[in-house]
N, C-alpha and C positions, 0 to 999 in steps of 0.2 A: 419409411421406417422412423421409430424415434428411438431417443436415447432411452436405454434400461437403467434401471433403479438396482443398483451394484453397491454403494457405499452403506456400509455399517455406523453407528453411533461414532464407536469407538477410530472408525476406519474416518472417518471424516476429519475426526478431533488430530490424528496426527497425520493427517493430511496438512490441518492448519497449520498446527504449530510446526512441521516441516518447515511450509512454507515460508513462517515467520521467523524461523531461525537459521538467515543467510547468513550474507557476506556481515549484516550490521553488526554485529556483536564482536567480527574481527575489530573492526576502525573504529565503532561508534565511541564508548567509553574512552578512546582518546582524544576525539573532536570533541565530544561534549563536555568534557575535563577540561580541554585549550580554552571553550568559549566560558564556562559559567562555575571553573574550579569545582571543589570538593559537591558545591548545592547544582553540580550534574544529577546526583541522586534524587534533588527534586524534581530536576527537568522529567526523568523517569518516570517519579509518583504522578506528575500530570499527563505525561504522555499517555501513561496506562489508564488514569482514569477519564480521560477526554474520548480516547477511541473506546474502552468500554461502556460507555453513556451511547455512543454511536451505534457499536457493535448489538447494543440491547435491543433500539429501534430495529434496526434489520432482522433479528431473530423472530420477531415475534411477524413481518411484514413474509419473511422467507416461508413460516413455517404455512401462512396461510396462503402465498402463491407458490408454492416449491416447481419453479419453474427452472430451468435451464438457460444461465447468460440471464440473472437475476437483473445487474444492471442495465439492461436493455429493454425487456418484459416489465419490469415493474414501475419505470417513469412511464410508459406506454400505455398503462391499463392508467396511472393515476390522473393521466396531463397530457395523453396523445403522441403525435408523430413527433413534431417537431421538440419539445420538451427532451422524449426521448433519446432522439437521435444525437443532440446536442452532450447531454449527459451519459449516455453509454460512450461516444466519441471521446467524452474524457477520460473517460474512467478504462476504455481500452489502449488508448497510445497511453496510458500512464504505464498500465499494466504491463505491453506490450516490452516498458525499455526494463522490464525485471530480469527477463531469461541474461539480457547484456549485460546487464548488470554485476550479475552474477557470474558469469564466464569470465568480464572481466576483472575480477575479483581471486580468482581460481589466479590469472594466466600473470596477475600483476603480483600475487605470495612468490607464485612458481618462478618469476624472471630474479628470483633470491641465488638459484643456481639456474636457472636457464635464461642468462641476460640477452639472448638474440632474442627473446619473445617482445620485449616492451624497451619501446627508447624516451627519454628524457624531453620532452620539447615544451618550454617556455615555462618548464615544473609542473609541467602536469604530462602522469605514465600511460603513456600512447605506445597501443599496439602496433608492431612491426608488420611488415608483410608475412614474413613466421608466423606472430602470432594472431594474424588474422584466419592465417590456414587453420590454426587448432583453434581459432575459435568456432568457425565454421564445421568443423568437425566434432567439436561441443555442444552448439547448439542442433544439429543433424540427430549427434546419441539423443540428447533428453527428446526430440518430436517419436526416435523410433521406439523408443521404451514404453512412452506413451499410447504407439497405435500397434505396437508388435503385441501386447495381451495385458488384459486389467491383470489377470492375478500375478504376473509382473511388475505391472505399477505398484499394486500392495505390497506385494514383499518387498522389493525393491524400496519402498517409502518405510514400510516397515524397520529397513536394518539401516536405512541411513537418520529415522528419527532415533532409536537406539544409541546410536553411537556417538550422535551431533550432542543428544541433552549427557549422554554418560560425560564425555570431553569436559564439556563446562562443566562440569559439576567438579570434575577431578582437580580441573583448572582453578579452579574459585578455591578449594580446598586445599593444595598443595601451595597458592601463593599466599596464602592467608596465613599458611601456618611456615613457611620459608621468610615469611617477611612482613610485619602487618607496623608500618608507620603510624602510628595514632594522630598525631601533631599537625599531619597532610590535610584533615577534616576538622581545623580549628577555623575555617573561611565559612563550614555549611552553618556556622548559627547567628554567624553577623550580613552575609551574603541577600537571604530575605528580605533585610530590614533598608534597604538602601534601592531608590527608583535603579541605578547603574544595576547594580546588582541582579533584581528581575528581570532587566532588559535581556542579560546576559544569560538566566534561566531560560527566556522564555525562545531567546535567538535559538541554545541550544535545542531544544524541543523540536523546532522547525528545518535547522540547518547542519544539526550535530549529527544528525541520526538518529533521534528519538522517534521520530515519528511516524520516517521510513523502518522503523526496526517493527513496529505494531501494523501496516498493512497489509500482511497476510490473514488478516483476519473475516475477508471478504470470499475466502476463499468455501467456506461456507454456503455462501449468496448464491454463488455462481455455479453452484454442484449441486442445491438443493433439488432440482429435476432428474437426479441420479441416485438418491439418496433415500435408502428404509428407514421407519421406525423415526417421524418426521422431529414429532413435536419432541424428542427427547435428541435427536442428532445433531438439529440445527443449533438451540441453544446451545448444547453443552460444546459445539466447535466451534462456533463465533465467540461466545463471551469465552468458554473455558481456555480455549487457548491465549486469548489476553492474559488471561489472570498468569495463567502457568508461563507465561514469556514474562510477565512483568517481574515474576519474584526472580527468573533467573537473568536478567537484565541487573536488577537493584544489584545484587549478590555477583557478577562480574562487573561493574563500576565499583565498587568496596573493594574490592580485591584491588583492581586496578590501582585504585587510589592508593590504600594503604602498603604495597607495593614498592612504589612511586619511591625511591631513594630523596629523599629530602634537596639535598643538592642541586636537583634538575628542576628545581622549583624558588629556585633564586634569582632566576629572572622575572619571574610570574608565570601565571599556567598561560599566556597566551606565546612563552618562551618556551613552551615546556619542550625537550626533543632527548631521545637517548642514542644511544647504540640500536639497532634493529629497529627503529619504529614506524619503519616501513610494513611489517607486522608488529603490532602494537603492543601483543600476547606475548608472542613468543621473543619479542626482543628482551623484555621483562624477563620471561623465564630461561632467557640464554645470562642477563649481566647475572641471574642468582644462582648460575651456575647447576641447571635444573637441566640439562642434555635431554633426558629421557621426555621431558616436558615440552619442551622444543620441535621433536620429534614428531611427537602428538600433536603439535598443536599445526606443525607444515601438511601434516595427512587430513588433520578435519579443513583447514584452509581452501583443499579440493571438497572436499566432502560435502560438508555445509552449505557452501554457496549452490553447491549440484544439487543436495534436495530440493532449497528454496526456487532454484531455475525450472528444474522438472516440474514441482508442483504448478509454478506459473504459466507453463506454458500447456497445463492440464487446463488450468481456468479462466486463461487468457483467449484459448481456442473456442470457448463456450458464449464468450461472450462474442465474438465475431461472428459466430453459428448464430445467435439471439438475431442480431444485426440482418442478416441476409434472410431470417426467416420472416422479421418484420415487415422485407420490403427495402432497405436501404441500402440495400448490398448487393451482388449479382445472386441469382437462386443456388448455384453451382456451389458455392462458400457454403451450404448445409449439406453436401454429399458425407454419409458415412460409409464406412468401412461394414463388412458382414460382421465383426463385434459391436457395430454401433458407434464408433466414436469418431467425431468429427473430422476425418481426415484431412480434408480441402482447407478449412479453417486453420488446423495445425500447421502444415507446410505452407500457408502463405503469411501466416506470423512467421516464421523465421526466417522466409527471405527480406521480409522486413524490418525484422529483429536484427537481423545481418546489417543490415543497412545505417542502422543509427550509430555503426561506431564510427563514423562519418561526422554526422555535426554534433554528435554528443562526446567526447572521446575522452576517458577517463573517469570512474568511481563517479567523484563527487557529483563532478558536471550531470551525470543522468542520474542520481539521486536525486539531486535539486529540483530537475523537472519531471519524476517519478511524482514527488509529493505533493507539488503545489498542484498536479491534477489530481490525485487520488484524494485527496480532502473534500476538491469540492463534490467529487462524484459520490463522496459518503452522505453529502447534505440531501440526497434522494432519500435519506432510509426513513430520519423522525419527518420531512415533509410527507411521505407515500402513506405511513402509520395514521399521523391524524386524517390522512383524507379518507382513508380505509374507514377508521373508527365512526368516519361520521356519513359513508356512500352504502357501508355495509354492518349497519350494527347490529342486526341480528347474526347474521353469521357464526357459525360457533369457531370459534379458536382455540386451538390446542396448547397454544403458551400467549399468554394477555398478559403485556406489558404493565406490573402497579407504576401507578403515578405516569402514566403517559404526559398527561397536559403539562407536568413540570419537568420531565426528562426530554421530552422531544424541542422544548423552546433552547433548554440549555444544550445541549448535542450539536442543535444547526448553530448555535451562538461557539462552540468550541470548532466544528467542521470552518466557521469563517476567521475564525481565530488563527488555525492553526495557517491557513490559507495566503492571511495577512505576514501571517510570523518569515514565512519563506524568504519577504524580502520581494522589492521590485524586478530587480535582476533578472529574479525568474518567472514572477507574473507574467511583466512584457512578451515573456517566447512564449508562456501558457496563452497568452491574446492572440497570437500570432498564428499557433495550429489551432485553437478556436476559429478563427477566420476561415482556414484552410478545412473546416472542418462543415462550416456554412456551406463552403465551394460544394462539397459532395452532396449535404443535402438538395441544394439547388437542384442540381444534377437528376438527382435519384427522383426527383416531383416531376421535372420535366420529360423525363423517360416515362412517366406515368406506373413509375414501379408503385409511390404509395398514393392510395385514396383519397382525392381533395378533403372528402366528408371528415374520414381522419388525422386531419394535420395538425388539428388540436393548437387552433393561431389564437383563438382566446383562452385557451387556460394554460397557453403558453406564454402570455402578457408578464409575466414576473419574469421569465427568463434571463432575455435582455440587459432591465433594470437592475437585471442581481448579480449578473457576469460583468456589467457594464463599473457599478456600484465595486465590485470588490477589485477591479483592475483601477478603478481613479481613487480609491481609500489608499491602497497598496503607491500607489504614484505620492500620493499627497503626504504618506504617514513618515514612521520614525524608523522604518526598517529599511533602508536604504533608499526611500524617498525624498520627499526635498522639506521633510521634518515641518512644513504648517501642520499638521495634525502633532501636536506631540506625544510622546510616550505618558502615557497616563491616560491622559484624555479621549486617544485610539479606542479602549476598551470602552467607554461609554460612545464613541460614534457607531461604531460595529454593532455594540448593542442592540443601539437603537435601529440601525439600519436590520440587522435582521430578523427583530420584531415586526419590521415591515413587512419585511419583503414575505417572512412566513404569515404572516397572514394575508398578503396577496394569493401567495400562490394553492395556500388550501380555500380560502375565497372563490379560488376560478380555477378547483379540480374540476375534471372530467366526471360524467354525470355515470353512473352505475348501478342500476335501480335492483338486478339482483346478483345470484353469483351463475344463473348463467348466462346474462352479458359478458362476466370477466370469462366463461370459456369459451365465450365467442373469438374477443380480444386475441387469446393467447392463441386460439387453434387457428382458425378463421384469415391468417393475415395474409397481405397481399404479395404476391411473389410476383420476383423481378423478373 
């Protein structure tokens, strides 16, 4: 069996932005306000336009392979086995900590009047044994929603994007015009102009929740083998949901800020703390006296983070299906259901989804390592585009990216950027299940699940170099490192290093003389 082609233009597009509008837009505008004040709002403008430069390359890569578990299929046709396996590997344990994420998002609002769910330990909100039960019963609902019927999923996605963009909007509206401080945004014009000052933009970007608030945008990618009506569905839900998160993103930081009671900003915003801001929103709309708003804002709290969890675990199961169809995985992991949808895949992301609130435990902490993998797995999209452009140029394409040759160098240069930005902290554990991530492949060549012939060890030669490269910049640099690279200077090393490495690694793509070798590639592969 394969997966059926179910999603609409439209149906894709707020699938995305679903997606992309969790738990971040509860917390983010308070963390990214603590690190980089009122010029959070720039941290924003880049965030949006860093992953839309990203999100463009994939559009135009997706539309031409609309494969299923995009991240997996598409290093594989560009660069072979091992390429692949290495970068779906990241790009699915990133994915993989979203559903957690988001439940515990849900269970850490809800411990506002249900304190046996979450207990205090060492300031960071760790689920209880309680709250491990509801969460596990959390993530149980979003897999069965999932495999009990699409046009379930639909509606279901349908009324919770509804309700999540009406919220913020009413939110953004009702604080602006209850309270709008002008005075609060006298930091964003001097802020720019000082090295401290960008550090502190660009920290937030990486650490505040800028960046985790824009990766849902892949959600796209990894549905396009499900998906009608290619060339106008893929673009308009990869890029269109950027654009539409970023303006309601900009427009709840303004609020936020202007908001902000002057007083609470007497210590500096890295003092900033109120009443409630444990919810960030609605602690704001309880001091202004806004009940009704409050209200609203503890119901979308569940709400919101539940779209973004369900979507995730729609496109987080596709790409573990990618995985086991490749050959890296046991074959059983592609079993579907009589609708088609990956069931095996689905129920073994959440016994392991289950599992990370364990060494990850608390919001931030799997935010942290949410992002520093999901960046690099986005540097697949402008690499996979040029090697297309230049393995298959006749081919017809239904959306051709203008100006590739200058969008794809700056994309992978923002993709290592953003990577850097996270800080060593999180690098080192991202090295760590990298490692662990080698073990498997080993594994999976020695059982002779994949093909010696395609291991792809030579146009996997940048690989290495380029994981290796951005875990000893990230050591050496200004973001929690031991500061020899300093801030400033970072941006011209990064630079130059990923002008390398991108031309290594389109240098020594995978050879594809016509398009049907790539349905060889995608049909053809080897089972475990």
């Amino acid at each position: 069996m394969h997966l059926a082609r179910r999603f609409t233009p439209i149906s894709l597009l707020m699938l995305s932005i679903n997606g992309m509008v969790g738990s971040a837009w509860l917390f983010a505008p308070l963390y990214a306000a603590k690190i980089a004040g009122s010029a959070a709002i720039i941290a924003w403008i880049i965030g949006g336009f860093a992953t839309a430069l990203v999100a463009l390359t994939f559009a135009e890569v997706s539309v031409l392979f609309p494969v299923a578990g995009g991240s997996a299929q598409i290093p594989q046709l560009s660069h072979g086995a091992l390429t692949s396996f290495i970068l779906s590997w990241i790009a699915w344990l990133s994915a993989l900590t979203m559903a957690p994420i988001e439940v515990q998002a849900i269970l850490q609002y809800a411990s506002t009047y249900f304190t046996s769910l979450v207990s205090i330990e060492n300031n960071v909100p760790v689920l209880t044994h309680l709250g491990l039960i509801w969460a596990t019963i959390l993530m149980l609902l979003f897999c069965i929603i999932n495999v009990a019927s699409y046009k379930g999923l639909v509606r279901f996605n349908f009324i919770l994007f509804t309700f999540k963009v009406l919220v913020i909007i009413i939110a953004v509206a009702a604080l602006m015009m209850t309270s709008f401080h002008s005075n609060n945004f006298a930091g964003l014009t001097v802020t720019p102009f000082t090295m401290t000052g960008w550090q502190a933009i660009l920290t937030a970007v990486a650490s505040g929740g800028v960046a985790f608030a824009f990766t849902g945008f892949k959600h796209g990618v990894e549905l396009a083998g499900e998906t009608k009506r290619l060339a106008l569905a893929i673009p308009l839900a990869i890029v269109g949901s950027v654009i539409c998160c970023l303006l309601l993103y900009i427009g709840l930081q303004i609020a936020f800020i202007g908001a902000l009671n002057p007083g609470a900003l007497s210590g500096g915003w890295d003092q900033l703390t109120f009443t409630g801001d444990v919810g960030p929103f609605a602690g704001l709309a309880a001091g202004l006296g806004l009940i009704w708003l409050v209200k609203l804002l503890y119901i979308d709290a569940a709400v919101s983070p539940s779209g973004a969890g369900l979507i995730y675990v729609t496109s987080t199961a596709r790409i573990l299906y990618a995985m086991s169809e490749i050959g890296y995985l046991p074959r059983w992991l592609t079993y579907l259901n009589k609708q088609n949808f990956p069931v095996a895949a689905i129920f073994v992301n959440f016994v392991l989804g289950m599992l990370l609130f364990l060494p990850l435990p608390g919001w931030q902490a799997m935010v942290s390592f949410l992002v520093s993998g999901m960046v690099i797995s986005y540097s697949m999209g402008p690499i996979a585009l040029l090697c297309m452009r230049l393995e298959l140029p006749q081919e017809q394409r239904h959306f051709r990216l203008p100006a590739a040759y200058i969008i794809c160098p700056l994309a992978f240069y923002f993709c290592n950027l953003l990577s850097y930005w996270t800080g060593w902290d999180t690098i080192y554990k991202l090295a760590i299940a990298m490692g662990i991530g080698f073990g498997f492949f080993i594994i999976a060549a020695l059982r002779g699940s994949i093909n010696h012939i395609s291991w792809g060890l030579k146009s996997a030669v940048w690989i290495i170099p380029y994981l290796t490269g951005l875990v000893l910049i990230s050591y050496l640099g200004a973001f929690g490192g031991k500061n020899i690279i300093p801030f400033g200077w970072d941006f011209a090393v990064i630079g130059i290093f990923s002008l390398c490495i991108l031309f290594l690694a389109v240098k020594n793509r995978a050879t594809l003389t016509n398009y049907k070798a790539v349905d060889v590639a995608l049909v053809e592969m080897p089972s475990a």
